[in-house]
ZASE-140283 format. One record per residue (C-alpha): residue in three letters; x, y, z; residue number from 0. Coordinates in steps of 0.25 Angstrom, whole numbers, always signed. Each point is the difference from the previous one (the first is absolute). Example, Ala and Ser with C-alpha at 12.3 -4.5 7.8 and 13.67 -1.06 7.14 Angstrom:
<pts>
<pt aa="ALA" east="+49" north="-18" up="+31" i="0"/>
<pt aa="SER" east="+6" north="+14" up="-2" i="1"/>
</pts>
This chain:
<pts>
<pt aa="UNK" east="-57" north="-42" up="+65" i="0"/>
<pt aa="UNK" east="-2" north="-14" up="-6" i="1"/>
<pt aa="UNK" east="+10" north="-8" up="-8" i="2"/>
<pt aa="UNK" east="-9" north="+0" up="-10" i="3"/>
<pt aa="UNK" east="+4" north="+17" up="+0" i="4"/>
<pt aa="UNK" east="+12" north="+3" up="+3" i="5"/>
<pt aa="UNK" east="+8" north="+14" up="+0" i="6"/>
<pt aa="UNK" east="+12" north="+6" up="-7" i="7"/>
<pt aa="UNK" east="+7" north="+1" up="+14" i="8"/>
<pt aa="UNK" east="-2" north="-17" up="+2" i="9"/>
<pt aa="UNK" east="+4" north="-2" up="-14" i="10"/>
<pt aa="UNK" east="+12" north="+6" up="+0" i="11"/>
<pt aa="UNK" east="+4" north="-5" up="+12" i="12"/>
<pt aa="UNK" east="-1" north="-13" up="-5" i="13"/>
<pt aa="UNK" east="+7" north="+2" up="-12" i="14"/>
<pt aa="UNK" east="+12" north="+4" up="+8" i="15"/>
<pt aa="UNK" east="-2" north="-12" up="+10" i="16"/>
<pt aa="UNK" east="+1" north="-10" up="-12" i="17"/>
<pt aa="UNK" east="+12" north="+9" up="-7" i="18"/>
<pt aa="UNK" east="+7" north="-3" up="+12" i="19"/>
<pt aa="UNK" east="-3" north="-13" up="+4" i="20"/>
<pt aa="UNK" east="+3" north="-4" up="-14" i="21"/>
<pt aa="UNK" east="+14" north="+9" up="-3" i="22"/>
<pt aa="UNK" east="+9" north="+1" up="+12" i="23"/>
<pt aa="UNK" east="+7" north="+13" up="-9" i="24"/>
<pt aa="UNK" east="-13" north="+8" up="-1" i="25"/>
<pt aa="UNK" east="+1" north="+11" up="+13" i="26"/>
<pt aa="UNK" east="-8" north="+11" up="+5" i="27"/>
<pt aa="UNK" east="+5" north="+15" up="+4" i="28"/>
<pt aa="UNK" east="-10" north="+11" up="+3" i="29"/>
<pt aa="UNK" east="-3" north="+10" up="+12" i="30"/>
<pt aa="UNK" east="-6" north="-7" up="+11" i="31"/>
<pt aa="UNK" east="-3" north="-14" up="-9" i="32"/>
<pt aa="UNK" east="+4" north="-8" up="+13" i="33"/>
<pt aa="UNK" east="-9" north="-6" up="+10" i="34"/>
<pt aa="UNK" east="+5" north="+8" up="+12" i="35"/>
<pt aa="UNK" east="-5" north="+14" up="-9" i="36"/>
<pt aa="UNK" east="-14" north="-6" up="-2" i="37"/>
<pt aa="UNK" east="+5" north="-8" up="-17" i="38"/>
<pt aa="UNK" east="-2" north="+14" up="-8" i="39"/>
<pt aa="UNK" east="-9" north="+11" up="+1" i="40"/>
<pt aa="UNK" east="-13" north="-9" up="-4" i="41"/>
<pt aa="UNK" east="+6" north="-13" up="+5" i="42"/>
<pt aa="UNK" east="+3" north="-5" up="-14" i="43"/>
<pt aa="UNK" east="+14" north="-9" up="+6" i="44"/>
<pt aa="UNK" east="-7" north="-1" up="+14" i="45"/>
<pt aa="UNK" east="+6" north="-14" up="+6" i="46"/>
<pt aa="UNK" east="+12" north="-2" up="-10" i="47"/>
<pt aa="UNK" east="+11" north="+5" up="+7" i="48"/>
<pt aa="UNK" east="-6" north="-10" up="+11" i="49"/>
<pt aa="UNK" east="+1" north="-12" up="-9" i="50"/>
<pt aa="UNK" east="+12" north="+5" up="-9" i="51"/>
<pt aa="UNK" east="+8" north="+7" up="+10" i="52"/>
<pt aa="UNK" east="+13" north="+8" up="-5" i="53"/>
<pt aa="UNK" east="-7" north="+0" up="-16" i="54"/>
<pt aa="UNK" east="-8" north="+10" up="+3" i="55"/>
<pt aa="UNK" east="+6" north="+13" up="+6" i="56"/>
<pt aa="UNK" east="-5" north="+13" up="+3" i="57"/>
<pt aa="UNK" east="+8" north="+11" up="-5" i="58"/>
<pt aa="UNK" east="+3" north="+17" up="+5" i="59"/>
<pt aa="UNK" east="-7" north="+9" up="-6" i="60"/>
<pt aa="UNK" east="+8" north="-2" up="-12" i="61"/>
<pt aa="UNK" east="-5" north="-2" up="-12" i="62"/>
<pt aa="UNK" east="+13" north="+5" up="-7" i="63"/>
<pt aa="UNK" east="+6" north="-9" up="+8" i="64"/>
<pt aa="UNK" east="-7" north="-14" up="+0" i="65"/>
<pt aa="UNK" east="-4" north="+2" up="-13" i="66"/>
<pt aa="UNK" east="+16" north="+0" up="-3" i="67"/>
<pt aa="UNK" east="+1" north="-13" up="+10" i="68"/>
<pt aa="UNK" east="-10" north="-7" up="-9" i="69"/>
<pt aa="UNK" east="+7" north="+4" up="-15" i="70"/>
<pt aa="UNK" east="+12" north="-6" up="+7" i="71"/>
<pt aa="UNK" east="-7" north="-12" up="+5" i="72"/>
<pt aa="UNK" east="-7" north="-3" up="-12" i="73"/>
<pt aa="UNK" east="+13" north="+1" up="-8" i="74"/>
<pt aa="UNK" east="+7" north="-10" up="+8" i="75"/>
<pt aa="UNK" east="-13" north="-11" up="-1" i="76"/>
<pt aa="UNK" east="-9" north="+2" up="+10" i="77"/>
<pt aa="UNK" east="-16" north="+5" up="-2" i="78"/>
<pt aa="UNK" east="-2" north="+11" up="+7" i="79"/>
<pt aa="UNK" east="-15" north="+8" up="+1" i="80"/>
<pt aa="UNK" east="+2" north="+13" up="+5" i="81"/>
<pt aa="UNK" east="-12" north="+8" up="+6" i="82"/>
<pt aa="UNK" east="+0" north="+14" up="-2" i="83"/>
<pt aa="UNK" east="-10" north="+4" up="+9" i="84"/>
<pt aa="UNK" east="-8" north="+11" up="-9" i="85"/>
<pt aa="UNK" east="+3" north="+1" up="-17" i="86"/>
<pt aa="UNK" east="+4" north="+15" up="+3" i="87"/>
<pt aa="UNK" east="+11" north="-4" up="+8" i="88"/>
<pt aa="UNK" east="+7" north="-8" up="-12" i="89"/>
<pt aa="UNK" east="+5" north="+14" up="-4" i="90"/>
<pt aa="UNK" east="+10" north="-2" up="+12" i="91"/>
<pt aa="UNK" east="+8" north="-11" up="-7" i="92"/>
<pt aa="UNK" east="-4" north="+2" up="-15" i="93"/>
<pt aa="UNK" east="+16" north="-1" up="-3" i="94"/>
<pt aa="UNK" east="-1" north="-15" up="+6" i="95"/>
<pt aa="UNK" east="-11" north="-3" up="-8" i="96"/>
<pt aa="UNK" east="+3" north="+7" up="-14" i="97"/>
<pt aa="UNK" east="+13" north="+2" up="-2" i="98"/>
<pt aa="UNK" east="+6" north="-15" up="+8" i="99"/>
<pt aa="UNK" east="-13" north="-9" up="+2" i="100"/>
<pt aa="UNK" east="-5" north="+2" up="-15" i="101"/>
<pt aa="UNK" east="+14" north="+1" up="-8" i="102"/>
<pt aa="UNK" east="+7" north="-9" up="+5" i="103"/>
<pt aa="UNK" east="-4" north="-11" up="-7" i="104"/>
<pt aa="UNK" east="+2" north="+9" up="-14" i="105"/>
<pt aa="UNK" east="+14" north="+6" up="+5" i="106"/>
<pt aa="UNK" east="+6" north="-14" up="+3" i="107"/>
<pt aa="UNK" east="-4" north="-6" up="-13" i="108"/>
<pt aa="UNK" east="-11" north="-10" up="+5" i="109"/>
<pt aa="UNK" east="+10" north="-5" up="+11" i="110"/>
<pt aa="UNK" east="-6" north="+5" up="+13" i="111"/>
<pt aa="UNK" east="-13" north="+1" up="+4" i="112"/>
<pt aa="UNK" east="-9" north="+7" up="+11" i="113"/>
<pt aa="UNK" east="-12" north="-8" up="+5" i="114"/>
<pt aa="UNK" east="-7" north="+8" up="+8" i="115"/>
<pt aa="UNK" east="-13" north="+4" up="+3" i="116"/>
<pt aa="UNK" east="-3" north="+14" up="+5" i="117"/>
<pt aa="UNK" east="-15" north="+1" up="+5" i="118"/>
<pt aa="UNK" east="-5" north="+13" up="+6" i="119"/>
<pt aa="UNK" east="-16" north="+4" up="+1" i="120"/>
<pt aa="UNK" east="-7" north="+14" up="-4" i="121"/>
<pt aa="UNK" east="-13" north="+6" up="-3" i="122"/>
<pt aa="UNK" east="-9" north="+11" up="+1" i="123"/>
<pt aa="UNK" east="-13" north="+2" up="+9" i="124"/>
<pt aa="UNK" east="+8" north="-3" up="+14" i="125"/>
<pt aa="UNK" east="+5" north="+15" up="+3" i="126"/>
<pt aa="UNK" east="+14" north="-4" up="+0" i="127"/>
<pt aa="UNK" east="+3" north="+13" up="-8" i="128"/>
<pt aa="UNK" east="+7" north="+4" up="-12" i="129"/>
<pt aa="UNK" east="+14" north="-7" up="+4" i="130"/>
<pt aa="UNK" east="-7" north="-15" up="+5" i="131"/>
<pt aa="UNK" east="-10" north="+0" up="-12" i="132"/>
<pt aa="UNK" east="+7" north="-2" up="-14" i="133"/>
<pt aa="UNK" east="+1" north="-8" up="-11" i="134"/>
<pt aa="UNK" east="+12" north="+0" up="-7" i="135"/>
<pt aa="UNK" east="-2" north="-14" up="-6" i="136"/>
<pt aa="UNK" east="+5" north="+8" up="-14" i="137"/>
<pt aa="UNK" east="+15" north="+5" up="+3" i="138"/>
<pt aa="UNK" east="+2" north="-15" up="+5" i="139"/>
<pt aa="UNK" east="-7" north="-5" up="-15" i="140"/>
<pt aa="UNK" east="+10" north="+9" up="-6" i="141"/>
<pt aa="UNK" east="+12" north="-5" up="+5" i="142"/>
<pt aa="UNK" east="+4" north="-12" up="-7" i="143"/>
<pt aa="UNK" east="+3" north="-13" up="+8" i="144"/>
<pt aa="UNK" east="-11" north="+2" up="+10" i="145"/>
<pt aa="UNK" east="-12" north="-7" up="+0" i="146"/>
<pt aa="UNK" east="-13" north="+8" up="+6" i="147"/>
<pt aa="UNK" east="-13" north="-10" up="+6" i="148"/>
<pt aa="UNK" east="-12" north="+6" up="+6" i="149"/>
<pt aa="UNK" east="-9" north="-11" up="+3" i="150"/>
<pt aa="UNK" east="-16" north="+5" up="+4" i="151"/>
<pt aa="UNK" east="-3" north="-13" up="+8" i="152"/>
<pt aa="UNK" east="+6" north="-10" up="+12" i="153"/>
<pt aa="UNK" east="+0" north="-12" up="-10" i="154"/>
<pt aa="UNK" east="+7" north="+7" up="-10" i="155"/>
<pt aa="UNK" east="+9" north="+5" up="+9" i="156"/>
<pt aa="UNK" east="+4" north="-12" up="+6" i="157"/>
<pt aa="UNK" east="+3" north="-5" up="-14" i="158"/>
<pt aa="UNK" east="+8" north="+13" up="-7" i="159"/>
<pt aa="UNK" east="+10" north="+0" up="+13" i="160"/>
<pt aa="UNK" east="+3" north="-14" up="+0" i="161"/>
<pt aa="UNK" east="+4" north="+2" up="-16" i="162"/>
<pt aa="UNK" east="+8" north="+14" up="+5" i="163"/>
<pt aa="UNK" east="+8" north="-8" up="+12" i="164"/>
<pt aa="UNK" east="+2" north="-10" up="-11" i="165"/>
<pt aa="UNK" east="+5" north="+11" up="-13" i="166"/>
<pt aa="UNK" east="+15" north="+3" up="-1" i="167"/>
<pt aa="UNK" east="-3" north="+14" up="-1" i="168"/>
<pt aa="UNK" east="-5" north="+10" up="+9" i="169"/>
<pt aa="UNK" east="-13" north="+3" up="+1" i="170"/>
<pt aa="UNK" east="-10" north="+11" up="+6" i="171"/>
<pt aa="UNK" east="-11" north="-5" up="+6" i="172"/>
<pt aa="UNK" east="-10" north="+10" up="+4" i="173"/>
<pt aa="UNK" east="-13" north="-3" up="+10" i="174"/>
<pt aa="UNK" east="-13" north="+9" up="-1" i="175"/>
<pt aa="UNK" east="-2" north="+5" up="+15" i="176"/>
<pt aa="UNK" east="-16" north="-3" up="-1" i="177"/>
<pt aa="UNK" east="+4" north="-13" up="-8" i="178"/>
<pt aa="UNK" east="+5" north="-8" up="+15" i="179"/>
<pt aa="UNK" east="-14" north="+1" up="+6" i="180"/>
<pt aa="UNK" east="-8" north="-4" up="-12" i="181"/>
<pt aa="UNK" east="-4" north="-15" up="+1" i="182"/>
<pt aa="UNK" east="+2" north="-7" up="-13" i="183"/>
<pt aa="UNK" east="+0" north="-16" up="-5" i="184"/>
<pt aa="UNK" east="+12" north="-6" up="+8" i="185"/>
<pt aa="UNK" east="+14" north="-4" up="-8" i="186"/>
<pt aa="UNK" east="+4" north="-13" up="-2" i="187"/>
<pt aa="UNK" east="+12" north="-4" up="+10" i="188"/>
<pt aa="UNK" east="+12" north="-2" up="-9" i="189"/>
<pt aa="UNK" east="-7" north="+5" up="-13" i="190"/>
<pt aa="UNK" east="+7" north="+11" up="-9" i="191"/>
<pt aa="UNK" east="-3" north="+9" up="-9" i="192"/>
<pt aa="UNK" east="+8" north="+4" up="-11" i="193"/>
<pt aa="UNK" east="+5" north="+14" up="-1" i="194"/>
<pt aa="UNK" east="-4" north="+8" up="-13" i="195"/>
<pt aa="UNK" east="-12" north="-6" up="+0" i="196"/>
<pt aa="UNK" east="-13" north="+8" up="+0" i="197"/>
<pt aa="UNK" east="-13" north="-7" up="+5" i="198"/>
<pt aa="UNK" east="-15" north="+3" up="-7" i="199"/>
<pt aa="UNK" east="-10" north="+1" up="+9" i="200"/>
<pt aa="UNK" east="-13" north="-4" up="-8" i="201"/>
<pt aa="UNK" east="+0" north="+0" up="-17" i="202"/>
<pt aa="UNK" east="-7" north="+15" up="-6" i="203"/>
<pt aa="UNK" east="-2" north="+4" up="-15" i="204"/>
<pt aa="UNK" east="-3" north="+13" up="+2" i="205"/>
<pt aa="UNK" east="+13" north="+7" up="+8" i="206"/>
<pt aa="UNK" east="+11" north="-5" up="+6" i="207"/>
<pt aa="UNK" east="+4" north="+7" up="+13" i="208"/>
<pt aa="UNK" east="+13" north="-2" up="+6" i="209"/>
<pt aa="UNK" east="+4" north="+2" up="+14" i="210"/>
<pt aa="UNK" east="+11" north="-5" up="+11" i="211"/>
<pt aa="UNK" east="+0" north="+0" up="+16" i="212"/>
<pt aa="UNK" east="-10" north="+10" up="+7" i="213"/>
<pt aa="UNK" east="-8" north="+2" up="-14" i="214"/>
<pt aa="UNK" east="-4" north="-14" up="+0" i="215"/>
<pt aa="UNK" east="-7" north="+1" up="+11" i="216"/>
<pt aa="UNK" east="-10" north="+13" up="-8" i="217"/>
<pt aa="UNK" east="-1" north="-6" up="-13" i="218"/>
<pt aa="UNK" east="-9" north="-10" up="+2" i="219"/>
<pt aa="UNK" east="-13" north="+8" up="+6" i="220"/>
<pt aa="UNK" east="+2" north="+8" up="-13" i="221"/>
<pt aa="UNK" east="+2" north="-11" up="-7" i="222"/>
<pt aa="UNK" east="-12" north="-7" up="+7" i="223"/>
<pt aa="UNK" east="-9" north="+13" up="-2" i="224"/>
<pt aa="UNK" east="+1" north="+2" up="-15" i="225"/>
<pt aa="UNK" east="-2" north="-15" up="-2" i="226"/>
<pt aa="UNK" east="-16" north="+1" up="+4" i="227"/>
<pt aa="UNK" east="+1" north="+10" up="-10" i="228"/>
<pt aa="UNK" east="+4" north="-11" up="-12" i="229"/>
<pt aa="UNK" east="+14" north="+6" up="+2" i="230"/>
<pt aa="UNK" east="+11" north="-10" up="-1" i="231"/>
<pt aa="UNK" east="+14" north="+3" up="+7" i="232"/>
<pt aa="UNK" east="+11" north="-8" up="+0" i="233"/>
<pt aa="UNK" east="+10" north="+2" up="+12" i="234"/>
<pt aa="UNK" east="+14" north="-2" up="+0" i="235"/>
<pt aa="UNK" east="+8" north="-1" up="+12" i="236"/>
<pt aa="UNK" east="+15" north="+2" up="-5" i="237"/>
<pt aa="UNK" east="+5" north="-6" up="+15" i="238"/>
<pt aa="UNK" east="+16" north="+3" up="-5" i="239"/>
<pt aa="UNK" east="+1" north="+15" up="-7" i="240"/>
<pt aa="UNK" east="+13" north="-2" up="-4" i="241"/>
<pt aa="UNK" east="+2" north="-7" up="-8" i="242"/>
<pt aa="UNK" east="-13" north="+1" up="-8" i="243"/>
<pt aa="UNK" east="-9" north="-13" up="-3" i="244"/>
<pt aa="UNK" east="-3" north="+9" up="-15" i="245"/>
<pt aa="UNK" east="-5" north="-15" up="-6" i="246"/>
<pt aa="UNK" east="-11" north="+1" up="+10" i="247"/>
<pt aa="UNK" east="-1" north="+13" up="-4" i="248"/>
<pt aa="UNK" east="-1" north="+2" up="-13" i="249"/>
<pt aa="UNK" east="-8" north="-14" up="-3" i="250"/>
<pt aa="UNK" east="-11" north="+6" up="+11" i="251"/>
<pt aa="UNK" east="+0" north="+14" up="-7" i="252"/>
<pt aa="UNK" east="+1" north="-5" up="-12" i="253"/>
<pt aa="UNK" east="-14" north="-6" up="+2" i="254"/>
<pt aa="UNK" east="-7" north="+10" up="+5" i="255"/>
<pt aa="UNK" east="+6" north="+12" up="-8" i="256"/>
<pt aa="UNK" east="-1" north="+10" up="+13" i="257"/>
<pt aa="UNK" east="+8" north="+1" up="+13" i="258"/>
<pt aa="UNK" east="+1" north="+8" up="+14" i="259"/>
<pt aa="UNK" east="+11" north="-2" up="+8" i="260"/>
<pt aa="UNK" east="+0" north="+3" up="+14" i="261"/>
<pt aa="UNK" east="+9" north="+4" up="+11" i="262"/>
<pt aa="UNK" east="+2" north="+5" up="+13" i="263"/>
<pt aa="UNK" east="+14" north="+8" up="-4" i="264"/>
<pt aa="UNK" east="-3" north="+13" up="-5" i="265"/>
<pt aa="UNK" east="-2" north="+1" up="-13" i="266"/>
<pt aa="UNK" east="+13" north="+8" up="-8" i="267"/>
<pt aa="UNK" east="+11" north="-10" up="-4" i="268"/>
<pt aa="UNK" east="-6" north="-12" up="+7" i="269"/>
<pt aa="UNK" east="-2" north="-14" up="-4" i="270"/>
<pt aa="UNK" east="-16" north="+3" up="-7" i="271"/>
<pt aa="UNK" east="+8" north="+9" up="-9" i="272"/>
<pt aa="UNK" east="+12" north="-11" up="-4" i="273"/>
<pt aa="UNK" east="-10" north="-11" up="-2" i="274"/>
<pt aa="UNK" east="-11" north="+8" up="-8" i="275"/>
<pt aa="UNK" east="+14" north="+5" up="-10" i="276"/>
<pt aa="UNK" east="+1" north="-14" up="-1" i="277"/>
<pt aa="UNK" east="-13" north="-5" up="-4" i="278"/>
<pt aa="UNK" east="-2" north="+15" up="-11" i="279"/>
<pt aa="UNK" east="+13" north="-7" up="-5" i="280"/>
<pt aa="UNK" east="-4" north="-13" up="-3" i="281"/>
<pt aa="UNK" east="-15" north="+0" up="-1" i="282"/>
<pt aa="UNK" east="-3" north="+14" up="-7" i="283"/>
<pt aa="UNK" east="-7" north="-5" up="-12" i="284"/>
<pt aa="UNK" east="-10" north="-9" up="+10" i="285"/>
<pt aa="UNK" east="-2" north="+11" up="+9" i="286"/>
<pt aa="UNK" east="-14" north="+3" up="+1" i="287"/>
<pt aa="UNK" east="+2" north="+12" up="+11" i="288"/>
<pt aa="UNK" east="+14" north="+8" up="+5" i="289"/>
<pt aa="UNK" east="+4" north="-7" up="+13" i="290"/>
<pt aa="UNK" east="-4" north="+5" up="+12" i="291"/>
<pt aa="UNK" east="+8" north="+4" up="+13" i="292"/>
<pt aa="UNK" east="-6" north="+0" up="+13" i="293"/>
<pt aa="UNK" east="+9" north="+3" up="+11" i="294"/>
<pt aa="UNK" east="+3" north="+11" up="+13" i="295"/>
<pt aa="UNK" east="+0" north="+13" up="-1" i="296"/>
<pt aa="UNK" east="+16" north="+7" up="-3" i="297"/>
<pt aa="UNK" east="+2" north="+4" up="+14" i="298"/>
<pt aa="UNK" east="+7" north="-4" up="+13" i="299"/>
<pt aa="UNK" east="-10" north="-8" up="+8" i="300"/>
<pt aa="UNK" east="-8" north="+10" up="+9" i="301"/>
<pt aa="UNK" east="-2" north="-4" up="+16" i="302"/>
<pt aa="UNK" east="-12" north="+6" up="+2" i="303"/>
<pt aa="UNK" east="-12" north="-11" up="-4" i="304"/>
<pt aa="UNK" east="-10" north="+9" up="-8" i="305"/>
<pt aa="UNK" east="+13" north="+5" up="-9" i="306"/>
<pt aa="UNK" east="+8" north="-16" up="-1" i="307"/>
<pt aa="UNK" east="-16" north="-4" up="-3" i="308"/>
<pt aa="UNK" east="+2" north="+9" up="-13" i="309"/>
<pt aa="UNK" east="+13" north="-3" up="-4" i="310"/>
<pt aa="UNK" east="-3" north="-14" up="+0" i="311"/>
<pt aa="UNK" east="-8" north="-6" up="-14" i="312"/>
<pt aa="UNK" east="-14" north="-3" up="+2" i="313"/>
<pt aa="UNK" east="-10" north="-14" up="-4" i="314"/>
<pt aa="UNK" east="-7" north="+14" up="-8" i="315"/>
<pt aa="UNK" east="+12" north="+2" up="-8" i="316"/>
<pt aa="UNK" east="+4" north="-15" up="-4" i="317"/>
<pt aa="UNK" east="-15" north="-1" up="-5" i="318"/>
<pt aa="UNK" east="+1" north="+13" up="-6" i="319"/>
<pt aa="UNK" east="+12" north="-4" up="-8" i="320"/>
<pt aa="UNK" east="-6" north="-13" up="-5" i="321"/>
<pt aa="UNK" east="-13" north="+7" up="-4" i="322"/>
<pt aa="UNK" east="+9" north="+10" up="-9" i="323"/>
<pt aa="UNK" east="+8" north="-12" up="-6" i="324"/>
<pt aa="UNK" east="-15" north="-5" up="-5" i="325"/>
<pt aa="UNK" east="-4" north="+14" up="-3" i="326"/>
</pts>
């Protein structure tokens, strides 16, 4: 792999590298995360115990109870980044994170923070089964005081985490299995990107199509296709989904009259639904079409491939939503 492409596992690595070289506060706890264990399950902190020794720490089997160490940390100034190894597992210490992590900054009126970042990874299309496949990005966005990123590339990736190690408040930051082996435009070393700021991946008039994290990286074919057809998409990458970048949004959308969002979660209750009741309510009478939802069947994900092959969206379905917006 050239530096002129790089990984999601490189990037993120060295945006924990440069976090630590620059803050001696900012920590690592995780399963296995330490050198002698091998730096993670795909080597994403591989060689920072090495270098940082005692700040980086691998934990028991624990979540309940590392993800407790680290609220506590936080609270008394340090940084850490915990690592839950799959984003199922985070139901092991959701007490942690929603009830002490996201209210304590409301329930001490603005005198404490909690800056931490908790990063897990999911996805579908890896047989992990139904308990290692989820995402639950939406119970996090509907707890107030947590902020949700979900980059789809190793330069954003670098960028959003240096800004979560950076926010006062706890943030979820969430990696798309696929997304670490993908080679993409490398970050700029100490560059970072603002959270709640969504990113357009080439201008559109006729439909806007907004994605985050594994969609990104099936938007663009379809996108790609229909334009040899004189069909013009603009794509939006929203990069943080809570909160929402609605100016980007609603000025894209506002254009172009039509929108599909896509997402890998499935599809009842989840973020397409939240962000197209926002745009009906802000942009009804420039409407040109209903927005459309494209997202995973409402199901557990299946182990068997054929089955999580179908529960999973298809390119066929984001074009088919498109084509119905212009219809």
């Amino acid at each position: 792999m050239s530096m002129s492409n790089v990984n999601m596992i490189q990037s993120l690595n060295w945006a924990l590298h440069d976090a630590m070289e620059a803050d001696d506060n900012v920590i690592l706890f995780g399963e296995e995360i330490a050198d002698p264990e091998g730096g993670g399950i795909v080597k994403i902190s591989a060689g920072l115990s090495t270098k940082f020794g005692s700040r980086v720490r691998s934990t028991p089997i624990s979540e309940m109870g590392f993800m407790g160490a680290a609220v506590g940390a936080a609270v008394a100034g340090m940084k850490p980044v915990v690592e839950i190894m799959l984003m199922n597992f985070v139901a092991v210490c959701m007490d942690q994170i929603t009830n002490h992590a996201a209210k304590l900054r409301f329930m001490s009126g603005g005198q404490t923070s909690v800056p931490m970042v908790i990063r897990t990874m999911t996805g579908s299309g890896f047989q992990n089964g139904g308990q290692h496949s989820d995402f639950l990005e939406a119970w996090f966005c509907h707890t107030p005081g947590i902020k949700v990123v979900m980059p789809s590339n190793a330069a954003d990736a670098y960028g959003l985490l240096r800004s979560a190690i950076d926010d006062p408040d706890p943030v979820l930051f969430v990696d798309y299995l696929n997304n670490y082996w993908t080679p993409s435009a490398p970050p700029t070393r100490g560059e970072k990107i603002p959270l709640g700021k969504a990113r357009i991946h080439g201008a559109g008039t006729d439909v806007t199509v907004i994605g985050y994290s594994r969609s990104m990286l099936d938007i663009p074919p379809v996108a790609e296709k229909l334009a040899k057809e004189g069909i013009s998409v603009e794509v939006i990458d929203l990069r943080t989904v809570s909160p929402l970048d609605m100016d980007t949004i609603l000025t894209s959308v506002k254009k172009t009259g039509r929108c599909v969002v896509v997402h890998e979660a499935v599809k009842s209750f989840g973020v397409g639904a939240e962000v197209s009741s926002r745009i009906h309510e802000s942009l009804f009478k420039e409407l040109k079409a209903p927005v459309q939802r494209v997202a995973s069947n409402d199901s557990p994900v299946p182990y068997a491939p054929p089955l999580e092959a179908a529960f999973l969206y298809s390119h066929a379905d984001i074009e088919a939503a498109i084509r119905k917006t212009l219809a």
